[in-house]
N, C-alpha and C positions, 0 to 999 in steps of 0.2 A: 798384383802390382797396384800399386794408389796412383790413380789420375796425377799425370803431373802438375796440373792447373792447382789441383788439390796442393799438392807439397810447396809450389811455390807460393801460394796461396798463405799455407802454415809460415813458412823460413819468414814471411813478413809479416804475419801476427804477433810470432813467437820468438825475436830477436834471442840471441844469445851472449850477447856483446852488455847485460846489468845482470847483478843477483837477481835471481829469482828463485823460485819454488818449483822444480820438476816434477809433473803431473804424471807423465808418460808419452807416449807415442802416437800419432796418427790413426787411424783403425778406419780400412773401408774393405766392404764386402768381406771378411773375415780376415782380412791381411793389415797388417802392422807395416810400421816403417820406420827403423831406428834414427830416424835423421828427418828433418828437426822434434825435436821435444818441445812438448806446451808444457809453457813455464806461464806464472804466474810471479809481476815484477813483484819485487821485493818491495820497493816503493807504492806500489797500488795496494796492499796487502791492509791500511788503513782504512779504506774504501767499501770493507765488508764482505760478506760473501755468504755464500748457500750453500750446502751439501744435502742435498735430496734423494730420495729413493726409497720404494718398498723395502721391507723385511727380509734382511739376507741377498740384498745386493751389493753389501762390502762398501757402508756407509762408516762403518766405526773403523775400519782400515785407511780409507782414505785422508779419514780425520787425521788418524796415529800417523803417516807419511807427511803429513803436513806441518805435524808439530813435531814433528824432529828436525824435519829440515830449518823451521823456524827457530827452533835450540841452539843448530848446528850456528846458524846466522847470527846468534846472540838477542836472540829474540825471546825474553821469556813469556809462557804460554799459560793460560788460564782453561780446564776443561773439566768436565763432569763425566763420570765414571758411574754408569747406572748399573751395568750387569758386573763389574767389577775385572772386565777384560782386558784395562788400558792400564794394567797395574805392572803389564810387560815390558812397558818404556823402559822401567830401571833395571833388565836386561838383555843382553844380545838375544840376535835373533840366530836361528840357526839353520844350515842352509840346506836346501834339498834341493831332488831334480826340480820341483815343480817350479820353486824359488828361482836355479837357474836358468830355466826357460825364460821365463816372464821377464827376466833383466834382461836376456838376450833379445831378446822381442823387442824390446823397449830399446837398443843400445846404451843400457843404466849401466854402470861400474857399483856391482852391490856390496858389500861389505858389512858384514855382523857389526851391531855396535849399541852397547846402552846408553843411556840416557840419564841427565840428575833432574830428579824427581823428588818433590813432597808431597808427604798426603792430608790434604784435608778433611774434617770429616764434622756431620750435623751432632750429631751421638757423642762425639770425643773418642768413638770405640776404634776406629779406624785411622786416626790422623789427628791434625790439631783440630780444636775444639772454634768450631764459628759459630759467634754469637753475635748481637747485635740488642743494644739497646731499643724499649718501644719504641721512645723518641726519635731516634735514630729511624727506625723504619719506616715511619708516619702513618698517617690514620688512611692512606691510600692505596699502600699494599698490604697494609697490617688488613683492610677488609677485605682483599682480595684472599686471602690465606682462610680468612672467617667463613666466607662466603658469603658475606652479606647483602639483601638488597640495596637499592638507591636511597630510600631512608634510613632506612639504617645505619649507612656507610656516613650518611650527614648527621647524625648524632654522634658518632663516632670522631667525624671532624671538629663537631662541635666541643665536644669533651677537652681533646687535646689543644683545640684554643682557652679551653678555660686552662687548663694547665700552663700554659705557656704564659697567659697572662697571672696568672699567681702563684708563681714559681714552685711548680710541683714538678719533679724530677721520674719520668715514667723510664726506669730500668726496665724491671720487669715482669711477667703478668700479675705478680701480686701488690704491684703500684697500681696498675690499671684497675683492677678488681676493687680497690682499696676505692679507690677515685670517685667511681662510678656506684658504689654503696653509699661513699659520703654524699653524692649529687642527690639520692634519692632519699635520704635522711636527711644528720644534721645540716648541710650545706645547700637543701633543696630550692631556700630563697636566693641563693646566690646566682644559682643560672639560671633564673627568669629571666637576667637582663639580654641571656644569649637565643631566647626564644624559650625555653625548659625543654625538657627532656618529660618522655613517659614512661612509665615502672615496667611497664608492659614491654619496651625496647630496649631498656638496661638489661630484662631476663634472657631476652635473647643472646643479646650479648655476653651474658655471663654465662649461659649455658654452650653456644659457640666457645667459648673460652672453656670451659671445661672438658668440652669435646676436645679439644684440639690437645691439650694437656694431655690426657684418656692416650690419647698416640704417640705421648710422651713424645709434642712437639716445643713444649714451654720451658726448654733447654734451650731451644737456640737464642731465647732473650735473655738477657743480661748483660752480667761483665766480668771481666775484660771483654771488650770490642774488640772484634780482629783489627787489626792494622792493617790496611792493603798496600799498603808497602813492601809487606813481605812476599806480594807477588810478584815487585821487579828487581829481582836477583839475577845478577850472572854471574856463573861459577868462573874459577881462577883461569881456567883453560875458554874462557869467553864465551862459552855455551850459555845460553837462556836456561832459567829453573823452568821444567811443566809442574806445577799445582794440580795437584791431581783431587777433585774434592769426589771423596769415595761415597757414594749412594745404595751398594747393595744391602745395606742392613735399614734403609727406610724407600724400600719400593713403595709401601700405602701409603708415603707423603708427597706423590706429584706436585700439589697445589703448593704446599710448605719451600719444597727445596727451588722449585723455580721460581717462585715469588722472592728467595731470597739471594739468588743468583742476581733478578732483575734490580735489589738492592744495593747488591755489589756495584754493577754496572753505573744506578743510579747514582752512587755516592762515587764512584771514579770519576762522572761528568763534571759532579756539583765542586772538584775538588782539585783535579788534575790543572795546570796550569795551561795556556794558550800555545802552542810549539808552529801550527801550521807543519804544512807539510814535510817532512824527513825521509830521509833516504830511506829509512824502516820505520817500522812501529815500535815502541816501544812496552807495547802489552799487546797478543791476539789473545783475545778472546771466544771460546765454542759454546754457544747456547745448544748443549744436548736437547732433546726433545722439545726443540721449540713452540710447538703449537699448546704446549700448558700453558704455554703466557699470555695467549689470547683463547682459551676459554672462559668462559665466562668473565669478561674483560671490558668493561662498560667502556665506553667515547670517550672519557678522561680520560682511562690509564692507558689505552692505545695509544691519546694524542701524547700522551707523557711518554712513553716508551720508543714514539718515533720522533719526538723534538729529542732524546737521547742518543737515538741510534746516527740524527742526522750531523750532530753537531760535535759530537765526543771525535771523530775521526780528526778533528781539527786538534788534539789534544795530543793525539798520538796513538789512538787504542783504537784496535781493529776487532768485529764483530763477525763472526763464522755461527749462521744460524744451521742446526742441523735436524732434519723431519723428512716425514713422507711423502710429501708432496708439498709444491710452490705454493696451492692454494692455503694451506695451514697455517700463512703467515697473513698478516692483515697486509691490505694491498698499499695501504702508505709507506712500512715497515719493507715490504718487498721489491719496494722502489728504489729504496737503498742500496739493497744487493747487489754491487758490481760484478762480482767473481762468483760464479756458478759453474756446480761441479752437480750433474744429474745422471743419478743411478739410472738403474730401467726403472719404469712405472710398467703396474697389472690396472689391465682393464678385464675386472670378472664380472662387474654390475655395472649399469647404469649412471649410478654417482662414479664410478671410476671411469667410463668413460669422458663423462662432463670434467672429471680432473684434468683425464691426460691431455684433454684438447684446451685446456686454459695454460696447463704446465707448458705444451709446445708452441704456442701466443708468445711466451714469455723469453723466446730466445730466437736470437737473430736469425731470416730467413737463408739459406744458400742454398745453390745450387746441387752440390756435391750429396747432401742428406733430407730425406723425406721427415724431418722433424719426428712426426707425429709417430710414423713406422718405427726411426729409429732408437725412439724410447720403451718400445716394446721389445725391442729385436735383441738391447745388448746384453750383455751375460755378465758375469759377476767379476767385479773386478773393473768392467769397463765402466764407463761414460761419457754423455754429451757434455764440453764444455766451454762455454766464454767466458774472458776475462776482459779484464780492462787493461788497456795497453798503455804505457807510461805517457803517452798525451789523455787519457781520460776516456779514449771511446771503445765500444765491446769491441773486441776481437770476432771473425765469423767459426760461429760451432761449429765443432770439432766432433767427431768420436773418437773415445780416446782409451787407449788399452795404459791402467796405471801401473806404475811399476809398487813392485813389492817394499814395505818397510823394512828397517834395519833394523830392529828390537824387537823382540819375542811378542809371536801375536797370541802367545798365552800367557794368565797371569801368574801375577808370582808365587813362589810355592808359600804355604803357609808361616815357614818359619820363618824362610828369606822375607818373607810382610812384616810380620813380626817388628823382625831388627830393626827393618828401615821406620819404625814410627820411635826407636829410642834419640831420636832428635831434640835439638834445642826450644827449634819451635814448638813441636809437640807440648813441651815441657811448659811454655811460658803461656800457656794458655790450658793448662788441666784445672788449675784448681780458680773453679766462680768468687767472685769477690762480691759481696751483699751491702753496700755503701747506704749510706741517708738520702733517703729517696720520699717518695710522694708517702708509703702507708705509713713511713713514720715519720713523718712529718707533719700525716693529718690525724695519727695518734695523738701525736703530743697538743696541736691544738684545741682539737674538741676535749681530751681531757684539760687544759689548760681553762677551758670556755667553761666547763663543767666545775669545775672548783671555784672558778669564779661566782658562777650563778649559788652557788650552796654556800660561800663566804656573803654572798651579799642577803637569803633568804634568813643566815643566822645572824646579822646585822639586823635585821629588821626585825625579826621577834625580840631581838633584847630591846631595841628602841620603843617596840609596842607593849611588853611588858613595864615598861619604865613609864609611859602613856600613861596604861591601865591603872599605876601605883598614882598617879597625879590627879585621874579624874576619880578614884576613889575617895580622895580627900578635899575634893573641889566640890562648890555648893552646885547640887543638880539642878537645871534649868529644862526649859522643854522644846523637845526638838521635832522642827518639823517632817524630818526621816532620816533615814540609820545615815549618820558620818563617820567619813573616816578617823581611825585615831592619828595623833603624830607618828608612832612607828609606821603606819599604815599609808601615807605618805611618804615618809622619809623610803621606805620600802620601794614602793613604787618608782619614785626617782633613781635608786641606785639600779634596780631593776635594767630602766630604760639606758641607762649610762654603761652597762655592763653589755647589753646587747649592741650597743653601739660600739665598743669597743671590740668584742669578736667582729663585726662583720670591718671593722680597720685591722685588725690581726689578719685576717683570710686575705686582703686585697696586698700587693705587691706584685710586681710583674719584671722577669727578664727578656730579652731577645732570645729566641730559637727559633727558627724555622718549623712549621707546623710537621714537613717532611723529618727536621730534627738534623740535629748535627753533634758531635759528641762534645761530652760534658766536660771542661778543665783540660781539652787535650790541645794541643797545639794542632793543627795541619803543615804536614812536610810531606811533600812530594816531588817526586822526582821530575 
């Protein structure tokens, strides 16, 4: 039996009387108690949250019960699909004894049920095709994906300020490559005024870019830009769409695919309109493996990613970070985290103990649970959890026995995948579109500048041969050193008037944001 100090304890954390998100059940000393359930308000759900836990503690289960309940709410969901498990959304689940234990435990009412689901994919091979313009990305996660140092990352900056000031159009990496040729050649005087650039740092650059291609990652730039709009759908029957952006076919792009998550995110902040708080969210969002996003993560892009995470909640979009451990999040970023759902943590070394005792820091003291014990103690399926209670403060942890998902916690069979990618969206995003962009736009000028220079050098040998015809016939006088002839003059003035006129050709400049914002499209958002 659970203390009753405990359960009364719960009934006032865990009201039942707003939407919410059913967690599961009480859990002390190995006993359950179907009465009250920790819920998680539907209203707090903007407020963010953590799924934490070691390997094989029923971290990608708890995700999947959370985003259905959010569908069922009309909430649609945003998640990443790395081993390619969560593909069973789009069917029922199927019921066994073990299944109806655990509802029973729980006091759950379970019921089979699928889910509408689309799939997104890096590759195209898997779902619709996400892509993303350079511009669009900016020169600040475009280096995180590179892996570049701190100078390097500010040449990089630099570049795309010169673009932005002289309307070059960076799609995709064969604009950038274009660019960055032209800055070290024909256009080399032009960015001195930005400081210059060295050859030695454009190679690196170009060979990071070539690497990166090599992994057949320089698909995901271009266009058609995804629209993220197509992530706030709800179906006729008022369910939320889950976005399923499918991962198994590029595990060796860690860097690439969470960098490009964190783009998503960033362009929902820069775009979504002001709402203040609502009875729901109108997008949750799952950063699968979050700790890619702060490796190798300089001061900037953390302070960027947590001026994101803090302020976007006011927009309507709720962030669910999911890893191993609390510490894998930068601690500005973690500060955020209202709702926390924590697996068990293993303490086998040293550094894991230093985790487990920072992870049980991070969540409210009580009486009823040894924190630190308790994170080692639970079993799979369970966990420690607070939340934020609809006045805004944590709830006191809980151990919590979760109840089972409603959709098949295996994925879909091959053919049934299949089917489900013959969709519209699929469709409107297979075939890349290759528009006027930076290489050919700095084609056409340098050949432009090029024909000019060789109209004005064969100007000038007809003028100097016309010279040579005049003073062949003119009385010789004696001169005190070699002069020039009139063609040889006239030559040199067009010369100079010609080079002036390229570097008025190259200058022109529009408004984009260095981060980049898309090209000719309107923003409409929900």
């Amino acid at each position: 039996m659970l203390p009753q100090t405990l359960l009364d304890e719960t009934r006032a954390a865990f009201p039942t009387d707003a939407p919410g998100v059913t967690l599961g059940a009480p859990l002390h000393g190995g006993h359950s108690h179907p009465e009250p359930l920790v819920r998680i308000p539907l209203a707090m759900l903007n407020r963010h949250g953590l799924i934490a836990g070691a390997t094989g503690t029923g971290k990608t289960k708890t995700l999947q019960l959370i985003a259905e309940q959010l569908s069922d709410a009309g909430v649609p969901v945003f998640l990443a699909d790395i081993k390619g498990d969560l593909s069973g959304l789009g069917a029922a689940g199927t019921s066994s004894a073990r299944i109806e234990q655990r509802a029973a435990a729980c006091g759950y009412d379970w019921t089979a049920s699928p889910y509408p689901i689309e799939f997104l994919s890096m590759t195209g091979a898997k779902g619709a095709q996400l892509r993303a313009t350079v511009s669009s990305f900016g020169p600040s996660l475009l280096a995180k994906v590179l892996g570049l140092n701190d100078t390097q990352s500010s040449v990089l900056a630099l570049v795309f300020k010169y673009c932005d000031d002289h309307d070059l159009l960076l799609i995709d990496f064969e604009d950038l490559r274009a660019v960055l040729q032209y800055l070290t050649n024909d256009g080399a005087a032009d960015i001195k005024q930005y400081g210059g650039i060295s050859k030695q740092t454009v190679g690196v650059l170009l060979r990071e870019m070539i690497r990166l291609e090599s992994l057949g990652a320089a698909q995901f730039f271009g266009e058609p830009e995804f629209d993220l709009d197509d992530l706030f759908q709800v179906e006729r029957d008022g369910r939320g769409l889950i976005s399923l952006l499918e991962l198994s076919d590029v595990p060796d792009k860690p860097q690439a695919w969470s960098t490009f998550m964190l783009w998503m995110l960033a362009t929902l902040y820069n775009t979504l309109p002001e709402v203040g708080d609502l009875d729901k969210p109108k997008l949750v969002f799952f950063f699968d493996e979050a700790h890619l996003l702060f490796d190798g993560a300089n001061k900037a892009l953390v302070d960027q990613i947590e001026t994101v995470i803090r302020l976007i909640r006011s927009k309507g979009v709720g962030v669910f970070f999911v890893t191993q451990s609390p510490t894998d999040i930068a601690p500005p970023v973690l500060a955020q985290l209202g709702n926390r759902v924590q697996h068990a943590l293993r303490a086998f070394t040293a550094n894991d103990e230093r985790a487990l005792r920072a992870a049980a820091r991070t969540f409210p003291k009580t009486e009823h649970y040894d924190i630190q014990e308790t994170l080692t103690a639970l079993g799979t399926g369970e966990a420690l959890v607070t939340v934020l209670t609809k006045r805004g403060t944590p709830t006191p942890s809980v151990a919590t026995l979760l109840v089972p998902p409603r959709a098949s916690m295996d994925p879909l069979a091959a053919d049934e995948f299949n089917r489900r990618l013959q969709t519209p969206q699929v469709r409107k995003y297979a075939t890349a579109i290759d528009r006027d962009s930076a290489s050919e736009m700095l084609e056409r000028r340098v050949a432009t500048a090029r024909e000019a220079a060789a109209n004005a050098a064969t100007q000038a040998e007809t003028i100097d041969n016309i010279g040579r015809q005049s003073a062949n016939t003119a009385t010789p006088s004696r001169q005190r050193g070699p002069q020039l002839t009139e063609g040889q003059k006239i030559a040199r003035t067009i010369g100079t008037s010609v080079a002036r006129s390229m570097a008025v050709a190259v200058a022109g400049s529009i408004t984009r944001g260095v981060l980049g914002a898309m090209f000719g499209k309107p923003t409409r958002r929900r």
